[in-house]
mmJSON file of the N, C-alpha and C atoms, coordinates in Angstrom:
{"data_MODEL":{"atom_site":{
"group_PDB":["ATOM","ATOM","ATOM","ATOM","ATOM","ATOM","ATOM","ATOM","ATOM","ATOM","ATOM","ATOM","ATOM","ATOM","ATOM","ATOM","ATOM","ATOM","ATOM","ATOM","ATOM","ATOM","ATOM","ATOM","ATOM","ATOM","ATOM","ATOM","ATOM","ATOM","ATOM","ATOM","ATOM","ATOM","ATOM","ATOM","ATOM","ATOM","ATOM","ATOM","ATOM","ATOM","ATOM","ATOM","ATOM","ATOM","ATOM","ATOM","ATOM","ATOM","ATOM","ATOM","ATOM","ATOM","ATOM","ATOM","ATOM","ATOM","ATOM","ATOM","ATOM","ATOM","ATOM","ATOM","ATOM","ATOM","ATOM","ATOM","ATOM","ATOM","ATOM","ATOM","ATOM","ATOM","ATOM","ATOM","ATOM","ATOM","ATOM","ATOM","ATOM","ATOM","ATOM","ATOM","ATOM","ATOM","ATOM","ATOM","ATOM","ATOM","ATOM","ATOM","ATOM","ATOM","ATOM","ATOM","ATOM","ATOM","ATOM","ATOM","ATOM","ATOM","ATOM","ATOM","ATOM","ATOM","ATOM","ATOM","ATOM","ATOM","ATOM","ATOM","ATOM","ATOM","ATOM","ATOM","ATOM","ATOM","ATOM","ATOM","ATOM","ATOM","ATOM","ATOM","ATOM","ATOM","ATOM","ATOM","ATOM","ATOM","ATOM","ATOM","ATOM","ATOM","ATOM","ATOM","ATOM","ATOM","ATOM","ATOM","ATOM","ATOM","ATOM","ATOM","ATOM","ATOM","ATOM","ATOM","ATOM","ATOM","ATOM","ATOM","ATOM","ATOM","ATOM","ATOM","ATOM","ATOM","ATOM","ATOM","ATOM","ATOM","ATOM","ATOM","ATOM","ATOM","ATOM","ATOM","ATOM","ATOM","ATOM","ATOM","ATOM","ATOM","ATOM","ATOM","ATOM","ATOM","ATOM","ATOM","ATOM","ATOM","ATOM","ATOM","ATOM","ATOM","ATOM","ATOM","ATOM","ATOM","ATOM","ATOM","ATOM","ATOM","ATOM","ATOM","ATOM","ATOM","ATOM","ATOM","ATOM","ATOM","ATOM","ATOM","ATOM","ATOM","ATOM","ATOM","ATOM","ATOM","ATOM","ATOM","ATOM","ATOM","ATOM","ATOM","ATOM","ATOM","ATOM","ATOM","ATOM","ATOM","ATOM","ATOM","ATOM","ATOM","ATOM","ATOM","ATOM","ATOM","ATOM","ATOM","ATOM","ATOM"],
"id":[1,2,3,4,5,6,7,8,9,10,11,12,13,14,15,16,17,18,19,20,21,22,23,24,25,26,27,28,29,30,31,32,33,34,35,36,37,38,39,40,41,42,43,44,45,46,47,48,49,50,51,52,53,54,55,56,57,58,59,60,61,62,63,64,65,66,67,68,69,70,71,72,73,74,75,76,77,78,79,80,81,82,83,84,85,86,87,88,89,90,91,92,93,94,95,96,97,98,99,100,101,102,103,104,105,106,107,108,109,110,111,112,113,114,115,116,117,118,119,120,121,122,123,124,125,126,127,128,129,130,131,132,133,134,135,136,137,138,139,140,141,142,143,144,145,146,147,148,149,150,151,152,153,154,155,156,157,158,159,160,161,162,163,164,165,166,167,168,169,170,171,172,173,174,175,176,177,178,179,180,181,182,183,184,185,186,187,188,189,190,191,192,193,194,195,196,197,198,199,200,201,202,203,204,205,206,207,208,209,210,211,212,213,214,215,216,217,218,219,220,221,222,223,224,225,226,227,228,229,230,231,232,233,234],
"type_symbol":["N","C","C","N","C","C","N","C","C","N","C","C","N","C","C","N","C","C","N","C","C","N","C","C","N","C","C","N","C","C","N","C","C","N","C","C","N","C","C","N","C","C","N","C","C","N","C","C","N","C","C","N","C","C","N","C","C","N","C","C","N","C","C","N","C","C","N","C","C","N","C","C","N","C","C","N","C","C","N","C","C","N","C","C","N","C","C","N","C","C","N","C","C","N","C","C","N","C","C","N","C","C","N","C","C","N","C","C","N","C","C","N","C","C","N","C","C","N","C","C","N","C","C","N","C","C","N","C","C","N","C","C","N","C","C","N","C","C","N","C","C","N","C","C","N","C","C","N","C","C","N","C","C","N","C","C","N","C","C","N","C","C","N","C","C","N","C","C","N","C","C","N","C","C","N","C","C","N","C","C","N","C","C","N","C","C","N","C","C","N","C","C","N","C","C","N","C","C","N","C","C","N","C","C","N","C","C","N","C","C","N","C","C","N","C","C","N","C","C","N","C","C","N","C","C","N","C","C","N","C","C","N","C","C"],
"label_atom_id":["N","CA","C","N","CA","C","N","CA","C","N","CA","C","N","CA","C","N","CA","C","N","CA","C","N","CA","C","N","CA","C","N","CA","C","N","CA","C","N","CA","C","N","CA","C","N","CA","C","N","CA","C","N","CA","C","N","CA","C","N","CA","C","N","CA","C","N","CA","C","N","CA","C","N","CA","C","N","CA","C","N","CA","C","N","CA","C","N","CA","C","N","CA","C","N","CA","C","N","CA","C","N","CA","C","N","CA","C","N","CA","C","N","CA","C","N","CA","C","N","CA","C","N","CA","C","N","CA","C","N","CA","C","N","CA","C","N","CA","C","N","CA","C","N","CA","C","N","CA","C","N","CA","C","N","CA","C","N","CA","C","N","CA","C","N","CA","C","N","CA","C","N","CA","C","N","CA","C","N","CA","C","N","CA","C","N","CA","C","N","CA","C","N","CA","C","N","CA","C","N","CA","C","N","CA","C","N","CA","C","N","CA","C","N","CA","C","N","CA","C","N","CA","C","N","CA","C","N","CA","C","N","CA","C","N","CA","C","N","CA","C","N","CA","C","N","CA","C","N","CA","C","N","CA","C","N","CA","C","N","CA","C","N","CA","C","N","CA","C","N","CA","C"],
"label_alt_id":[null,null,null,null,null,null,null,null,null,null,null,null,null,null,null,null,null,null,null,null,null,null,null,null,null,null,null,null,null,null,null,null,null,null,null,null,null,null,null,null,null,null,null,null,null,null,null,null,null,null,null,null,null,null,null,null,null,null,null,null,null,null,null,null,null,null,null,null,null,null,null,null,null,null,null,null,null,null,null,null,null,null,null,null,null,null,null,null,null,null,null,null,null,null,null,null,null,null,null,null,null,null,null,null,null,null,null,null,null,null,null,null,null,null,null,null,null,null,null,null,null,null,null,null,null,null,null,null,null,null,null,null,null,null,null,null,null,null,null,null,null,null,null,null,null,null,null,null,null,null,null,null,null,null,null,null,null,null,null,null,null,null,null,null,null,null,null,null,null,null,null,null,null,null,null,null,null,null,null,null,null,null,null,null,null,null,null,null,null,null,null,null,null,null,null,null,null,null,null,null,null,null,null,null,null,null,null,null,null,null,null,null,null,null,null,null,null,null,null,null,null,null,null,null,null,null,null,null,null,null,null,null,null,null],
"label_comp_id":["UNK","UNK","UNK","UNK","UNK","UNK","UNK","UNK","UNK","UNK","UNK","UNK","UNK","UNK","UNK","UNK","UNK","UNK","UNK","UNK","UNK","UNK","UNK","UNK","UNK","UNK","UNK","UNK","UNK","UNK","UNK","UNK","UNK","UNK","UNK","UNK","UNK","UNK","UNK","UNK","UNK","UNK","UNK","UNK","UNK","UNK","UNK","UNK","UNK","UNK","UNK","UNK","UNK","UNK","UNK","UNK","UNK","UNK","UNK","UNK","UNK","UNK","UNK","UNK","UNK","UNK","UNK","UNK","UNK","UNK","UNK","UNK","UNK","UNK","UNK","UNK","UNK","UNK","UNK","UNK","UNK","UNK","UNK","UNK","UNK","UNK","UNK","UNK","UNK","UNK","UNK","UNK","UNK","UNK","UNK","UNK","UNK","UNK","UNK","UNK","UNK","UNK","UNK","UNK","UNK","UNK","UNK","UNK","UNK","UNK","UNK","UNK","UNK","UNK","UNK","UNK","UNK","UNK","UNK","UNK","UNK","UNK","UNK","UNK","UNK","UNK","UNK","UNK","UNK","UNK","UNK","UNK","UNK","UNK","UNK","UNK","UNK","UNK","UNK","UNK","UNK","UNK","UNK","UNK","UNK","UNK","UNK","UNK","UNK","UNK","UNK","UNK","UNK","UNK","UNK","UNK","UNK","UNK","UNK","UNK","UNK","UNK","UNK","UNK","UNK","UNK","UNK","UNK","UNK","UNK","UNK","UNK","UNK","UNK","UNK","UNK","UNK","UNK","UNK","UNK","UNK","UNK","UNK","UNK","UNK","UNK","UNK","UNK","UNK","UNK","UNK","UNK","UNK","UNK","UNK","UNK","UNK","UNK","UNK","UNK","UNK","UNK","UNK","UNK","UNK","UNK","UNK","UNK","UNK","UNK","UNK","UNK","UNK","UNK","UNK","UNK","UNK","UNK","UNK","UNK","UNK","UNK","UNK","UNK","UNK","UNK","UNK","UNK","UNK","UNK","UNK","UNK","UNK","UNK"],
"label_asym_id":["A","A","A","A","A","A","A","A","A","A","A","A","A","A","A","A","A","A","A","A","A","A","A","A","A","A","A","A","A","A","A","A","A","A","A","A","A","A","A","A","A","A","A","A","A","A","A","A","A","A","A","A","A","A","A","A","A","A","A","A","A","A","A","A","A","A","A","A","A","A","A","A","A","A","A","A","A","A","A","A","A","A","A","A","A","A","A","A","A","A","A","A","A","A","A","A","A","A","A","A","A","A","A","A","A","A","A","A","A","A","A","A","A","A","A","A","A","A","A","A","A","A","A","A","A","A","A","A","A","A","A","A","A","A","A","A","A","A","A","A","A","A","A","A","A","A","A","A","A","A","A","A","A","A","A","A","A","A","A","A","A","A","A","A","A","A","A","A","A","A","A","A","A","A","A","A","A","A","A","A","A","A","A","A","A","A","A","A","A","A","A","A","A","A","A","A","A","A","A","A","A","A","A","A","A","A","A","A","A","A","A","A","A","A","A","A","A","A","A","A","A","A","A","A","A","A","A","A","A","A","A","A","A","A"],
"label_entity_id":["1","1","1","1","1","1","1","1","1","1","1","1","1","1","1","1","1","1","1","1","1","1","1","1","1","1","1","1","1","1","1","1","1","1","1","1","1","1","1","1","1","1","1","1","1","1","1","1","1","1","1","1","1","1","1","1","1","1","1","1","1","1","1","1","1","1","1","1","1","1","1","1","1","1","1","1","1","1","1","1","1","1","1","1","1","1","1","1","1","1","1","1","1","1","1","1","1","1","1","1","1","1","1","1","1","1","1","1","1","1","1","1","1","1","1","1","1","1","1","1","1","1","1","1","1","1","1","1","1","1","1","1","1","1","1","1","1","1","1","1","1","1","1","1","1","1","1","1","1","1","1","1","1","1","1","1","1","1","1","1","1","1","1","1","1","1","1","1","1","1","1","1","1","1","1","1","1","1","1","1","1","1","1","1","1","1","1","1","1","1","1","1","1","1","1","1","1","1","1","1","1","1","1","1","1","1","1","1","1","1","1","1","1","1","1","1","1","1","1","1","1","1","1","1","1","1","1","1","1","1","1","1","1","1"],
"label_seq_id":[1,1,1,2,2,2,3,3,3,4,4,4,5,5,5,6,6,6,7,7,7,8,8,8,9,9,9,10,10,10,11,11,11,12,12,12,13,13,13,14,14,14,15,15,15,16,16,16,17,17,17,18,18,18,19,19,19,20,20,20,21,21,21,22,22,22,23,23,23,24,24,24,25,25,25,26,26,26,27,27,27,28,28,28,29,29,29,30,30,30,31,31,31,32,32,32,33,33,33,34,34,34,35,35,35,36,36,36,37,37,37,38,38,38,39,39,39,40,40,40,41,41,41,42,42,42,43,43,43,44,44,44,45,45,45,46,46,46,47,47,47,48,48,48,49,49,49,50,50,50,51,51,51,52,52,52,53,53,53,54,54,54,55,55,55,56,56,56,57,57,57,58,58,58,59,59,59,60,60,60,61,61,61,62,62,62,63,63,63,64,64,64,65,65,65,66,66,66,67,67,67,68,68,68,69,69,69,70,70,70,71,71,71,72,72,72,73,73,73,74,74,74,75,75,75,76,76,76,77,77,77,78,78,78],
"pdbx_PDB_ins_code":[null,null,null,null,null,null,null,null,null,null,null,null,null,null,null,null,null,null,null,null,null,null,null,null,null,null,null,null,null,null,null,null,null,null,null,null,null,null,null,null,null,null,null,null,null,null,null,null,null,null,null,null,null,null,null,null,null,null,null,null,null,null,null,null,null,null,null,null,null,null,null,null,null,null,null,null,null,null,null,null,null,null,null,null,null,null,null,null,null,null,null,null,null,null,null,null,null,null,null,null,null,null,null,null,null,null,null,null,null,null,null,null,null,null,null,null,null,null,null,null,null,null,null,null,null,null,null,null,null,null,null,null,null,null,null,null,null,null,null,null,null,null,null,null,null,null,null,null,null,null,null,null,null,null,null,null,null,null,null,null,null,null,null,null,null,null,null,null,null,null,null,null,null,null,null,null,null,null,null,null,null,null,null,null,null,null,null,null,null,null,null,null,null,null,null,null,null,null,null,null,null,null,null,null,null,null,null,null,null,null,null,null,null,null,null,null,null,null,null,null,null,null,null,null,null,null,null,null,null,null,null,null,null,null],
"Cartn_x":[-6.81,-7.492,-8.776,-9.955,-10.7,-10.424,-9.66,-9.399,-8.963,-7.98,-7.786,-8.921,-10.347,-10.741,-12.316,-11.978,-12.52,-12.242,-10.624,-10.131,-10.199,-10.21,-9.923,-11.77,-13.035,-14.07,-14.727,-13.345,-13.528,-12.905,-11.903,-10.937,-9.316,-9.413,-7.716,-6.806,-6.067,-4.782,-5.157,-6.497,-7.011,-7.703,-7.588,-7.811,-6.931,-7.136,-6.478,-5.775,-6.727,-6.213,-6.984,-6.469,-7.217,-6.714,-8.246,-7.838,-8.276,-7.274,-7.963,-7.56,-8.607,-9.282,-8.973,-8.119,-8.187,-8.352,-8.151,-8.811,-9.878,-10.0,-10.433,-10.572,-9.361,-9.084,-8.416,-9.178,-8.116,-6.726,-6.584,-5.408,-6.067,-5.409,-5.386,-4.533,-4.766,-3.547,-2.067,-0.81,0.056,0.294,-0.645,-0.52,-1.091,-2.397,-3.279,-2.943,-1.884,-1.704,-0.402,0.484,1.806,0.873,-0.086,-1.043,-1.759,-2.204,-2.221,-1.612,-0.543,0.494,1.164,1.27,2.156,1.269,-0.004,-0.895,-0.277,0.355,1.174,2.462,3.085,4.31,5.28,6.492,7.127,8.044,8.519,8.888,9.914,10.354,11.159,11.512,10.596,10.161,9.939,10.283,10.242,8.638,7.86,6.472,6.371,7.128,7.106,8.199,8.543,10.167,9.392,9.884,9.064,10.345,10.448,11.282,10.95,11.287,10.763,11.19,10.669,11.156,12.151,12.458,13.673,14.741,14.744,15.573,16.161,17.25,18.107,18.12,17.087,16.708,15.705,15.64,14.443,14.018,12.186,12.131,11.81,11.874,11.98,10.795,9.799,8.799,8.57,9.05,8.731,7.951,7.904,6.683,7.616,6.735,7.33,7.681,8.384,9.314,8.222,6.965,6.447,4.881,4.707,3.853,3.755,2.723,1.817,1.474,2.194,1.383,0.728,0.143,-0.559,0.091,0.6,0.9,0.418,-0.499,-1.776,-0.999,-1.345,-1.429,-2.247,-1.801,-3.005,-2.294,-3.137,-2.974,-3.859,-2.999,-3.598,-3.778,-5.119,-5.645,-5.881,-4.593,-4.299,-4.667],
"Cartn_y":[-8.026,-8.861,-8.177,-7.66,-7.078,-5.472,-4.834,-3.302,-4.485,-5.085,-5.788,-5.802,-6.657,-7.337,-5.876,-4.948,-3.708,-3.001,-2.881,-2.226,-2.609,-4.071,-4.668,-4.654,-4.808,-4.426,-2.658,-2.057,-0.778,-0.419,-1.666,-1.063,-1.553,-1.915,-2.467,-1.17,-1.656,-1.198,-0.304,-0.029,1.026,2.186,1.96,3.475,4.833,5.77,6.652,7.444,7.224,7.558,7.516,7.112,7.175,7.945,8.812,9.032,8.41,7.994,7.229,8.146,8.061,9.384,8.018,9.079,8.287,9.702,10.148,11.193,10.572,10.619,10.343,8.784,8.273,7.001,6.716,5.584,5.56,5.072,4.365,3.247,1.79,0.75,-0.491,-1.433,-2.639,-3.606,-3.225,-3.707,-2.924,-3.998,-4.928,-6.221,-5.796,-5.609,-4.773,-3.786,-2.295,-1.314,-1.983,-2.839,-3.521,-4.274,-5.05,-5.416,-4.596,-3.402,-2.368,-1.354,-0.94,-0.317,-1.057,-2.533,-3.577,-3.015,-2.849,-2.576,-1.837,-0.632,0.64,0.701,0.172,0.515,-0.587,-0.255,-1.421,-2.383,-3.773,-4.272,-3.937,-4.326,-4.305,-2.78,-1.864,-0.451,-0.886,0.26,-0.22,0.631,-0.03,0.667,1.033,0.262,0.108,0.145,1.056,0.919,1.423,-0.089,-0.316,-0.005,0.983,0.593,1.452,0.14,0.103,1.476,2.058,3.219,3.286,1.686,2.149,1.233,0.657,-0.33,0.381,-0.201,0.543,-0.471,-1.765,-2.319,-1.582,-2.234,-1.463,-3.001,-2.652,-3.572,-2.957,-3.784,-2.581,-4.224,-3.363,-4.123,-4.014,-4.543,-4.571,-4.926,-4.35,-4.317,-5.905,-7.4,-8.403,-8.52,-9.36,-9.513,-9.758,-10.654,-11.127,-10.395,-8.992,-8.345,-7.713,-8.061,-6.884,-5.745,-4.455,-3.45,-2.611,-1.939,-0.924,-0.071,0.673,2.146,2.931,3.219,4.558,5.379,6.658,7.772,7.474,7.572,7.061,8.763,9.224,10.701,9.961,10.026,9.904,10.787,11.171,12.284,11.731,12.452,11.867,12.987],
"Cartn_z":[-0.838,-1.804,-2.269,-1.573,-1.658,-2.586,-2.067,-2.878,-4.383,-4.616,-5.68,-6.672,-6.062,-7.132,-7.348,-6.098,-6.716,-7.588,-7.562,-8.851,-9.938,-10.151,-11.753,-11.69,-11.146,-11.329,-12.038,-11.33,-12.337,-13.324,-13.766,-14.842,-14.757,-13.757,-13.261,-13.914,-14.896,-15.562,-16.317,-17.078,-17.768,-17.181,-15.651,-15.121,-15.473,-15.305,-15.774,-14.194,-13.027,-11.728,-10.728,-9.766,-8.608,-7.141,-6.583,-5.308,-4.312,-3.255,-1.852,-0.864,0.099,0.922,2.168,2.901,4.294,5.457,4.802,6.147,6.977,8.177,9.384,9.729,8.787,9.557,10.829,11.512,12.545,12.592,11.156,11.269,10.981,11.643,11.523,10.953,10.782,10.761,10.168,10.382,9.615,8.515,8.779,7.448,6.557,6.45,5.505,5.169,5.876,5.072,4.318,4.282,3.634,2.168,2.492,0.806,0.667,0.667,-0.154,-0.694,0.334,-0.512,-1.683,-1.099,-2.508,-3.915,-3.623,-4.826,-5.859,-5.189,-5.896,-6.09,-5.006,-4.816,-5.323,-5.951,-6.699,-5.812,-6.406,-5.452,-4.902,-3.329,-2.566,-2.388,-2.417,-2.139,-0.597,0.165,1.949,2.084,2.658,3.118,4.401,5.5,6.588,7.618,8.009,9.131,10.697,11.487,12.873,13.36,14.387,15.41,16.795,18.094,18.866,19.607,20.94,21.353,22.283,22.974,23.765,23.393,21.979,21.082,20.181,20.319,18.861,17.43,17.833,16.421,15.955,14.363,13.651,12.92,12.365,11.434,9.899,9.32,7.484,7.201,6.595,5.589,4.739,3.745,2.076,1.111,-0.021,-0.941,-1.334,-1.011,-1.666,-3.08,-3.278,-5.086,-5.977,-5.112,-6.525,-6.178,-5.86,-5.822,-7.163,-8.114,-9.218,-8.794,-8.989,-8.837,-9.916,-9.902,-11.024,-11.298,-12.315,-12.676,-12.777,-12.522,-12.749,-11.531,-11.682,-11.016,-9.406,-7.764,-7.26,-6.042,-5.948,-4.71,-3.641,-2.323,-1.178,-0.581,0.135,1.002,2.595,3.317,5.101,5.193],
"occupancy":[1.0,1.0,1.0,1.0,1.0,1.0,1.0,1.0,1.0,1.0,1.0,1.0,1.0,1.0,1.0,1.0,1.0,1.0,1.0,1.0,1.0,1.0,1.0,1.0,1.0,1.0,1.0,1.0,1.0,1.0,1.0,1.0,1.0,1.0,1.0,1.0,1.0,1.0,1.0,1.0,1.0,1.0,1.0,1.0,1.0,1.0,1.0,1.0,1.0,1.0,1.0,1.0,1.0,1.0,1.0,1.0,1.0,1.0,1.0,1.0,1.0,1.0,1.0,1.0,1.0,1.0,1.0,1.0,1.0,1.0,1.0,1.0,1.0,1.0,1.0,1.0,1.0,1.0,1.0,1.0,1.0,1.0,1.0,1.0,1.0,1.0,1.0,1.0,1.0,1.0,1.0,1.0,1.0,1.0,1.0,1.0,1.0,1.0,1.0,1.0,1.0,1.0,1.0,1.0,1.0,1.0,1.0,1.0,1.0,1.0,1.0,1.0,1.0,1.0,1.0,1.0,1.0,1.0,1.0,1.0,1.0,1.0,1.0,1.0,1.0,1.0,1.0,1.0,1.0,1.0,1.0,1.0,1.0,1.0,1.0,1.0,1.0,1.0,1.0,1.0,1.0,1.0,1.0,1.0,1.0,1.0,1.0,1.0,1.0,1.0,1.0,1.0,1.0,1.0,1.0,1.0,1.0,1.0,1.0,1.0,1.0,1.0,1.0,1.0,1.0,1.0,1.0,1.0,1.0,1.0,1.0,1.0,1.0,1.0,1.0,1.0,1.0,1.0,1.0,1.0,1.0,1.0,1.0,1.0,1.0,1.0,1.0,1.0,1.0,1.0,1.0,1.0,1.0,1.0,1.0,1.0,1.0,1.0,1.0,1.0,1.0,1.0,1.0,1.0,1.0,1.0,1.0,1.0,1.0,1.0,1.0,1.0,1.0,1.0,1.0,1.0,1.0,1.0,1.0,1.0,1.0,1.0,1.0,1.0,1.0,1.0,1.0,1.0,1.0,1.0,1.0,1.0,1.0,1.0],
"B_iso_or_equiv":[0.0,0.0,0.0,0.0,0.0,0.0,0.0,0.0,0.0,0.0,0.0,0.0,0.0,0.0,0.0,0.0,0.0,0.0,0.0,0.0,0.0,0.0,0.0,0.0,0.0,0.0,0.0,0.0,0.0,0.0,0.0,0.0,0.0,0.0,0.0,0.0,0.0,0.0,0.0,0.0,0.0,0.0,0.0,0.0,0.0,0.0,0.0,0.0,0.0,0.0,0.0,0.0,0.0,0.0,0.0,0.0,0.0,0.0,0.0,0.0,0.0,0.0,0.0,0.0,0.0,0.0,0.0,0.0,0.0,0.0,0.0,0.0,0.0,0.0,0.0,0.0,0.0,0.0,0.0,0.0,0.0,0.0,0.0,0.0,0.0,0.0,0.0,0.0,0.0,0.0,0.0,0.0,0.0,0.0,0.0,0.0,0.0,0.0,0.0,0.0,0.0,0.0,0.0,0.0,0.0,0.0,0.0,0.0,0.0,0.0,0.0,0.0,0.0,0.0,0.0,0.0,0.0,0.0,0.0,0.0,0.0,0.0,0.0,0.0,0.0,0.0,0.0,0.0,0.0,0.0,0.0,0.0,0.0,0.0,0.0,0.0,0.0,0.0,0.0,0.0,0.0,0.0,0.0,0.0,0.0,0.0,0.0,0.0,0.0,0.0,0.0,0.0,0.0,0.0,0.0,0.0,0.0,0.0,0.0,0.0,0.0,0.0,0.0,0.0,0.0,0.0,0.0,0.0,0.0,0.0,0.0,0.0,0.0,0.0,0.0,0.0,0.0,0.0,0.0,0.0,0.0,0.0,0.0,0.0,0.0,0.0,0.0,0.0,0.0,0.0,0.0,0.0,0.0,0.0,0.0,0.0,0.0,0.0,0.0,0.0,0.0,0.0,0.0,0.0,0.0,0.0,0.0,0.0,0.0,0.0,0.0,0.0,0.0,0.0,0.0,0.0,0.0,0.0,0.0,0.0,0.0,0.0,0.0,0.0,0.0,0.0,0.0,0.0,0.0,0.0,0.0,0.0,0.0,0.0],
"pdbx_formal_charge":[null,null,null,null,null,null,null,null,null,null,null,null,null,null,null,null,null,null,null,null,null,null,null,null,null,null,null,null,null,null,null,null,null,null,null,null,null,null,null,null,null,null,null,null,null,null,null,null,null,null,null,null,null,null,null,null,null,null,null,null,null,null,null,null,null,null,null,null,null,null,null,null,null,null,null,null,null,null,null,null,null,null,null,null,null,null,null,null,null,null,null,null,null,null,null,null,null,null,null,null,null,null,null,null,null,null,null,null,null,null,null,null,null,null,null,null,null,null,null,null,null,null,null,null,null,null,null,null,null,null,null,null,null,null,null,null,null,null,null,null,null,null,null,null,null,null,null,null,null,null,null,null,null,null,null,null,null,null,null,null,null,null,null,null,null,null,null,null,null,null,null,null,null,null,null,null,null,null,null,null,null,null,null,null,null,null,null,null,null,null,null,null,null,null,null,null,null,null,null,null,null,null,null,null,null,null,null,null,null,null,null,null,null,null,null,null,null,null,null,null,null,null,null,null,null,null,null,null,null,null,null,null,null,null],
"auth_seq_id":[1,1,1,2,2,2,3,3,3,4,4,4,5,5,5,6,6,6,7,7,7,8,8,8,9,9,9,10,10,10,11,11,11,12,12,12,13,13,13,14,14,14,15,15,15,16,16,16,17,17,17,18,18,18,19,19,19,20,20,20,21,21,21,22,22,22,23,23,23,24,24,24,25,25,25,26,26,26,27,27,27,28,28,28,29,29,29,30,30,30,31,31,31,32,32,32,33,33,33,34,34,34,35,35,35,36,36,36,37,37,37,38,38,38,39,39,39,40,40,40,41,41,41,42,42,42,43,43,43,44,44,44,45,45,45,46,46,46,47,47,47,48,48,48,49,49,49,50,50,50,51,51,51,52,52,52,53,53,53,54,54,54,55,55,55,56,56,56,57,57,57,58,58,58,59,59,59,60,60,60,61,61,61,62,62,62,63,63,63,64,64,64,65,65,65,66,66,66,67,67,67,68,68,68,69,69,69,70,70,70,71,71,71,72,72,72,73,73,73,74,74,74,75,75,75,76,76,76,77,77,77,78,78,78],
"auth_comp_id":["UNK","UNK","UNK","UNK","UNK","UNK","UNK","UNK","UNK","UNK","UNK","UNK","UNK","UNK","UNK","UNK","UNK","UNK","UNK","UNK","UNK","UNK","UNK","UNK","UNK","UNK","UNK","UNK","UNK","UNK","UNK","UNK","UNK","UNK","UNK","UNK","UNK","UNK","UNK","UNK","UNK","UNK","UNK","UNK","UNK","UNK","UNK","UNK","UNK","UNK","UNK","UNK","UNK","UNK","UNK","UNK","UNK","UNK","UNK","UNK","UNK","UNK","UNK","UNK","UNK","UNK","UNK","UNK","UNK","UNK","UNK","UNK","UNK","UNK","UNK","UNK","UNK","UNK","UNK","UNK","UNK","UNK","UNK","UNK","UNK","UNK","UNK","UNK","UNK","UNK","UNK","UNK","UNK","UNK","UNK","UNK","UNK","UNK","UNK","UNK","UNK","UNK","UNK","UNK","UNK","UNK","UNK","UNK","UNK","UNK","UNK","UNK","UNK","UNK","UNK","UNK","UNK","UNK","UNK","UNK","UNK","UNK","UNK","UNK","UNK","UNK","UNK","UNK","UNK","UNK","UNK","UNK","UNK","UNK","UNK","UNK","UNK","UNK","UNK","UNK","UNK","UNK","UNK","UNK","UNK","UNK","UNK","UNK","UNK","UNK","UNK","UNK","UNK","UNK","UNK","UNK","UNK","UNK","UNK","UNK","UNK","UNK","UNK","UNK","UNK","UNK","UNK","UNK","UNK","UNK","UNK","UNK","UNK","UNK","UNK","UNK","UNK","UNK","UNK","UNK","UNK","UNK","UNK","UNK","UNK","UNK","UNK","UNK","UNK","UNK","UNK","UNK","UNK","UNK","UNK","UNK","UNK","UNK","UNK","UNK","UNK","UNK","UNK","UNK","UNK","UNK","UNK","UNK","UNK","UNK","UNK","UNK","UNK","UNK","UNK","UNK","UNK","UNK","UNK","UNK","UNK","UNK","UNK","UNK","UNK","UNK","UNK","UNK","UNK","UNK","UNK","UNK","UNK","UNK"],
"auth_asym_id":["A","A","A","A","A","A","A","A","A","A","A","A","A","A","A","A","A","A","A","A","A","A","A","A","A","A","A","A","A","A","A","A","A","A","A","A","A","A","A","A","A","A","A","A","A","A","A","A","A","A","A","A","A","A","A","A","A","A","A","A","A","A","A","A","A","A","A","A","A","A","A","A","A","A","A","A","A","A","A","A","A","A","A","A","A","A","A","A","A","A","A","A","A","A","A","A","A","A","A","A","A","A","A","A","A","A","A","A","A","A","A","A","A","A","A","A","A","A","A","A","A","A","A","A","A","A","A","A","A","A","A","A","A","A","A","A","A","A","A","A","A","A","A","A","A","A","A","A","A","A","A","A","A","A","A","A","A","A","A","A","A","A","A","A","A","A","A","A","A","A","A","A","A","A","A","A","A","A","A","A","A","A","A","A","A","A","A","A","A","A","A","A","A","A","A","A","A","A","A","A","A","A","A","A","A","A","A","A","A","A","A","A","A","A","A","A","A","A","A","A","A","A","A","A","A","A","A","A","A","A","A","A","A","A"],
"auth_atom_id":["N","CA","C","N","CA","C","N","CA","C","N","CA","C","N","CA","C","N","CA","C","N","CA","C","N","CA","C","N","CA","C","N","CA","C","N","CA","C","N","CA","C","N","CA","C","N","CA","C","N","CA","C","N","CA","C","N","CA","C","N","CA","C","N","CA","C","N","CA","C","N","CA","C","N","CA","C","N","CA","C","N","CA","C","N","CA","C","N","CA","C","N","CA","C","N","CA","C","N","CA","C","N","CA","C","N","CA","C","N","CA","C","N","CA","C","N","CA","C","N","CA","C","N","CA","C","N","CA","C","N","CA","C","N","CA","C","N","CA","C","N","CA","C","N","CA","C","N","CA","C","N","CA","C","N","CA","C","N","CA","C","N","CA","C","N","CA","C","N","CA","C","N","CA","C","N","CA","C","N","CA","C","N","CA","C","N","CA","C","N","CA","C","N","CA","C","N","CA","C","N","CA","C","N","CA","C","N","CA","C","N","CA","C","N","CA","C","N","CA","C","N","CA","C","N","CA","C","N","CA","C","N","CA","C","N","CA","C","N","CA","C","N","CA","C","N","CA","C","N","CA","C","N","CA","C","N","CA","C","N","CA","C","N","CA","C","N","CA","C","N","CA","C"],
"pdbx_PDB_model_num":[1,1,1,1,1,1,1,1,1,1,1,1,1,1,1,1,1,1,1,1,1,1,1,1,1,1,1,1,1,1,1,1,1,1,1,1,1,1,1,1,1,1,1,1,1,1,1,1,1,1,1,1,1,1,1,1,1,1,1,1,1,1,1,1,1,1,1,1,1,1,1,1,1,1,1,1,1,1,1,1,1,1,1,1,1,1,1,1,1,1,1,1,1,1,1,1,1,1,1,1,1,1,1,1,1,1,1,1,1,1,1,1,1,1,1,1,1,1,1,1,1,1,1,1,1,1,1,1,1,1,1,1,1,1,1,1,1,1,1,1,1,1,1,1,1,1,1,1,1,1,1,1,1,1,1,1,1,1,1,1,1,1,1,1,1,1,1,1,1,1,1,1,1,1,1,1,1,1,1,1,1,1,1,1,1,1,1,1,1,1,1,1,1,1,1,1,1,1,1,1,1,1,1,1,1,1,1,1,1,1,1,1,1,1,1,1,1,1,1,1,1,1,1,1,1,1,1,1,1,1,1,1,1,1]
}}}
């Protein structure tokens, strides 16, 4: 929600591109990286495949149906 109402504060849809710099992150929630990837990524695009290490299930997390994302150009730096 926050990256959201930063972006449309700089321009939303009329940016021309953006880079997000995660180098020397540690990580964190896998809820929060799933609504920000939705930001970019179109729907029902998989962001997320959990599976456990001594399970032969998996879980698949998706960019939801009724997620808006942006089209701009966005390069991530890991």
């Amino acid at each position: 929600k926050l990256l959201r109402e930063k972006l449309e504060a700089l321009g939303g849809e009329s940016l021309q591109g953006l880079v997000i710099d995660l180098r020397n992150n540690p990580g964190g929630v896998a809820a929060a990286a799933v609504e920000v990837a939705s930001l970019f990524l179109k729907p029902g695009d998989t962001v997320l495949n959990i599976k456990a290490r001594n399970q032969d299930k998996s879980e698949e997390i998706k960019v939801p149906a009724a997620a808006k994302n942006y089209s701009f150009p966005v390069a991530v730096l890991v």
